[in-house]
N, C-alpha and C positions, 0 to 999 in steps of 0.2 A: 158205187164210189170205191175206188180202190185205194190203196197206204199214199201213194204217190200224190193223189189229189188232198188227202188227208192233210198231211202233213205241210203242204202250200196252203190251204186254207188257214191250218192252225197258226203259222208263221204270219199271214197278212194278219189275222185275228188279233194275236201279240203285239204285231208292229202298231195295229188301229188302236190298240188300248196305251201303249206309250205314247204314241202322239195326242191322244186324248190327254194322257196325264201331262205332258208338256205344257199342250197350251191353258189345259185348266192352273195349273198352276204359274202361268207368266202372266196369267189377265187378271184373276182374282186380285182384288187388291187387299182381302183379308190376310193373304199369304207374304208379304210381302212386308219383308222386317229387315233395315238396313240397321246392319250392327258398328256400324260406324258414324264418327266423327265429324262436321266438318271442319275444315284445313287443318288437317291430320297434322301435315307435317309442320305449320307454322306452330302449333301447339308444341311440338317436341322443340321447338329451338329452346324456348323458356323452360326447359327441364330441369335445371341448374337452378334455377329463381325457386320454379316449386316445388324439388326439392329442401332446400332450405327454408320455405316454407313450411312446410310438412313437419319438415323434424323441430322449429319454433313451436306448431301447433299440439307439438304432446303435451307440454306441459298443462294444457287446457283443454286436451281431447275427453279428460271424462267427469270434468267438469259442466259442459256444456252437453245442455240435455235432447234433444230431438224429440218431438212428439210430432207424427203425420197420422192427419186423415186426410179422407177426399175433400173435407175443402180446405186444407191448404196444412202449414206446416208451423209448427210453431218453435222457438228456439227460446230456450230459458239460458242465461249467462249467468256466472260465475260476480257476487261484491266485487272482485278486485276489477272486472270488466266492466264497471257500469258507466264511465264516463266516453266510451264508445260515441263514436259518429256515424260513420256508415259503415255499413254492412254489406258486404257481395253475398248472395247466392246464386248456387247455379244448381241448377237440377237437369239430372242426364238420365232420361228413361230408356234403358238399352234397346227395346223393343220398336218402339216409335220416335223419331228422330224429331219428328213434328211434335211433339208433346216437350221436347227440352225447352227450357227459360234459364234466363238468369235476371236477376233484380237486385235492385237494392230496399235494406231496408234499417228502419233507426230501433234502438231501445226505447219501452218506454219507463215510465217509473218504476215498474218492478222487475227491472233488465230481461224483457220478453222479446223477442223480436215474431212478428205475426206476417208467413207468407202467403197471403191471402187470394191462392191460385187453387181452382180444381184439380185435384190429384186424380188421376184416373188408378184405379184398382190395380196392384204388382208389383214391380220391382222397380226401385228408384236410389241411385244414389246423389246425395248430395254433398256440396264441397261449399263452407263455408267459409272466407276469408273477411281479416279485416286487418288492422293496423293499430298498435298501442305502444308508442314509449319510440317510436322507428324501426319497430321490430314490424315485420308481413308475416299474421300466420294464415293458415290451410290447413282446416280441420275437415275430413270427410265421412261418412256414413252411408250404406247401406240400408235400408228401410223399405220395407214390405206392408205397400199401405192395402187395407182389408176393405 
């Protein structure tokens, strides 16, 4: 075998190892993490709305408590909040698109609200809104359920 044949061998050798990793990596569906949204852009039209949201919800952002496990999420409220109605959450797992929800849910008597969804193990943020007095707030969190 001489350098000439060498060195074509080692190039097919190369090239059979990247199309190996191509296609293992477009079939696996372990690999396969959409970091995105859906209707990306209808969401951005209401940026105005939740913005003003957002900045309503400071005043209650560290008031209201977050507690997650894997099965599910619980939300402790603030006395001045207790006469609440409904409740929006949405939970956005960056990872897995298929694991987002959002629900509703009510206070009970001791102003808890209980999201009584399997959390799967990582990273999760959540955005809670609700409504009080005609004010819209949107309080969000980050939370790393174990």
């Amino acid at each position: 075998m001489n350098w000439g044949k060498s060195i074509v061998l080692a190039m097919v050798l190369f090239i059979g190892f990247i199309m190996f990793m191509v296609i293992q990596m477009t079939t696996t569906d372990e690999y396969d993490h959409d970091l995105v949204v859906e209707e990306y852009y209808k969401k951005e039209l209401t940026l105005n709305d939740k913005l003003e949201q957002i900045e309503n919800g400071k005043v209650y952002e560290d008031q209201i408590d977050f507690l997650g496990t894997s099965s599910g999420l619980l939300l402790q409220f603030p006395e001045s909040l207790s006469a609440l109605e409904s409740i929006s959450v949405e939970a956005y797992r960056p990872s897995d698109k298929d694991l987002d929800f959002t629900t509703k849910v009510n206070l009970n008597a001791d102003r808890e609200a209980l999201v009584n969804k399997n959390l799967a193990k990582g990273i999760w943020k959540f955005s809670v809104s609700f409504s009080s007095e005609n004010k819209s707030y949107l309080i969000s969190k980050t939370l790393n359920i174990q």
